[in-house]
N, C-alpha and C positions, 0 to 999 in steps of 0.2 A: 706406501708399503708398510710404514711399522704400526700404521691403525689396524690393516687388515689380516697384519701378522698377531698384533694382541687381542685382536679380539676374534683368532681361533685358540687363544692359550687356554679356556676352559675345556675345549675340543683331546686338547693335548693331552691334560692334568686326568682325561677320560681313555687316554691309550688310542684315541683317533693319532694318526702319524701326517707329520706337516712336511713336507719339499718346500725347496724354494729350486727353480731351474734358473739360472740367472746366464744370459745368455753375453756373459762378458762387456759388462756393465762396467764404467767407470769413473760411476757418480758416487760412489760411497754405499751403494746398494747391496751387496753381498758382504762387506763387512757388521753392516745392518742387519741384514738376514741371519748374517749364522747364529746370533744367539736368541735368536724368536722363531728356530725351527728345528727339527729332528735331524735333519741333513740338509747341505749345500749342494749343488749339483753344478759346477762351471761346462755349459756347452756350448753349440754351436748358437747364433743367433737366430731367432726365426720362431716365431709364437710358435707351430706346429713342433719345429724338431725340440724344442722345450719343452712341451707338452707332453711328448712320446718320449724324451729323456727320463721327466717324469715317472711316469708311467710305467717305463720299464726298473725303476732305481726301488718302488713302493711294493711294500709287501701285502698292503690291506684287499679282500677282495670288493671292495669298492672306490671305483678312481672317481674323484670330484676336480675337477680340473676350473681354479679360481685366479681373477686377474689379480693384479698387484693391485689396483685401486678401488677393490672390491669387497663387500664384504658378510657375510652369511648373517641369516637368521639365529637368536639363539638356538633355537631348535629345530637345525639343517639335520644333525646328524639322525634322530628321531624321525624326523619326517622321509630322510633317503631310504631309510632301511624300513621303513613301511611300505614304500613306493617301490621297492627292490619286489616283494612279492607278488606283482603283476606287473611288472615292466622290466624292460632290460635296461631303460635308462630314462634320462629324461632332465629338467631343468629346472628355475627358479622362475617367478616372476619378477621383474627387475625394476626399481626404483631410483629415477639420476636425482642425482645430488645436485643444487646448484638453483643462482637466483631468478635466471632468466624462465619465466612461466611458461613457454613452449615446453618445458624438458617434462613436462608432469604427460602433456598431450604426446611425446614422443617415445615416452615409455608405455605410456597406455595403448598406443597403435604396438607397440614393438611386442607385447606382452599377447595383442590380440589378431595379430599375424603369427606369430609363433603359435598359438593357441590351435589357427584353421588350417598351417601348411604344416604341422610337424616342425620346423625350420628351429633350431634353436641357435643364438648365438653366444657370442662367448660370453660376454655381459650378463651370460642369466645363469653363471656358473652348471656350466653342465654336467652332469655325473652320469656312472656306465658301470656295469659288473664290469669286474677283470676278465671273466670266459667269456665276452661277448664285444669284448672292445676291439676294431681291426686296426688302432691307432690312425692317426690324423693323416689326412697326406701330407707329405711334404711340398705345398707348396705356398707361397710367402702372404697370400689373400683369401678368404674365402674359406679358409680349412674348415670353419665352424660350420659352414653353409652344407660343403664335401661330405662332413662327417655324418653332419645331421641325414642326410639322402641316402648316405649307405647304411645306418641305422634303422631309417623307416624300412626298408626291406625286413628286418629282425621284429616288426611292431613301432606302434607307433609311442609317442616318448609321455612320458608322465610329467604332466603341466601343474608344478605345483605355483598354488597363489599366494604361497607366504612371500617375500621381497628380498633380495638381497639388495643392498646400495652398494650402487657404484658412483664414480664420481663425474661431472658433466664438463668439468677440466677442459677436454677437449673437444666438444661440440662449443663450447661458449670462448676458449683462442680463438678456434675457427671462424666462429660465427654458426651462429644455429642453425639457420637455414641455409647457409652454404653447405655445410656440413651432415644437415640433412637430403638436399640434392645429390651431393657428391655420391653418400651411400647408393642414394634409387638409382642412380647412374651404372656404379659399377657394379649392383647385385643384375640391372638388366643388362651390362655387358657380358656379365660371366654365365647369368643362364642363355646369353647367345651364344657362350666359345670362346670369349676371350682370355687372352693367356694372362692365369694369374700374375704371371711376373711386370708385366705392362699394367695390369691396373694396381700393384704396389708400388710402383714408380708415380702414379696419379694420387694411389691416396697419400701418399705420403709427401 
């Protein structure tokens, strides 16, 4: 959290405005957060309703929506608002952190599936005008996936190749290749119907 919060502080020192949505965390995180960002946000739990907390708290007319372990290009802000002029939204290409060499090959697939399906995930920090965002749905899995489908209807998303890094933390607790099954698991569950809340009780 406080890498990915300082290294938006040049973003700040430029009038971009920083959230943190902390979803009632009781690690020391949001006392952390308050003085590395414009505003706090204490709500309910749940990557989606935090998102859309969010979302609705920011005044900027572009929402970038970033994980805590995440962390932008120097030159995100620059590249969004060029890509604002022919897109309604779109993503990063995403880079995992971390020792195990799989993670180079699982970003590269991850980068190159997002690339052919439109799909973007949350990992690639996705960004959206404010007039054209219909917020996340609220449901506890998959919102990224939700979002991204109801967005292709609006055009398809702007795939940028610059990288954010995020951290491989947890494909490498897990184990990599469990971890990478698990996902192909529950992305082919949920394009069969299954209910998000069932496969958050799995990945989790």
């Amino acid at each position: 959290m406080r890498a990915a919060l300082e290294a938006l502080a040049p973003l700040r020192a430029r009038g971009h405005e920083v959230l943190v949505a902390d979803g009632g965390s009781e690690d020391g995180t949001a006392e952390l957060a308050r003085e590395l960002c414009d505003r706090l946000l204490i709500c309910a739990r749940g990557r989606a309703l935090q998102m859309n907390a969010g979302a609705r708290a920011a005044s900027g007319d572009v929402l970038v929506f970033l994980h805590s372990d995440t962390c932008l290009p120097p030159d995100a802000a620059t590249q969004i608002v060029e890509s604002m002029k022919n897109h309604a939204w779109g993503r990063f290409d995403v880079e995992i952190e971390g020792s195990h060499p799989l993670l180079k090959i699982i970003a590269w697939s991850m980068n190159l599936r997002s690339r052919l399906t439109g799909i973007a995930t949350g990992d690639q920090a996705i960004f959206v005008r404010r007039d054209a965002f219909p917020g996340f749905p609220a449901i506890p899995l998959m919102e990224d996936v939700a979002f991204s489908k109801a967005m292709k209807r609006r055009g398809a998303p702007a795939c940028l190749r610059s990288r954010v890094r995020t951290s491989g933390r947890r494909w490498e607790s897990r184990g990599v290749l469990r971890t990478v099954l698990l996902m192909w698991r529950l992305r082919l569950a949920y394009a069969l119907g299954a209910d998000p809340a069932r496969l958050a009780e799995k990945y989790r």
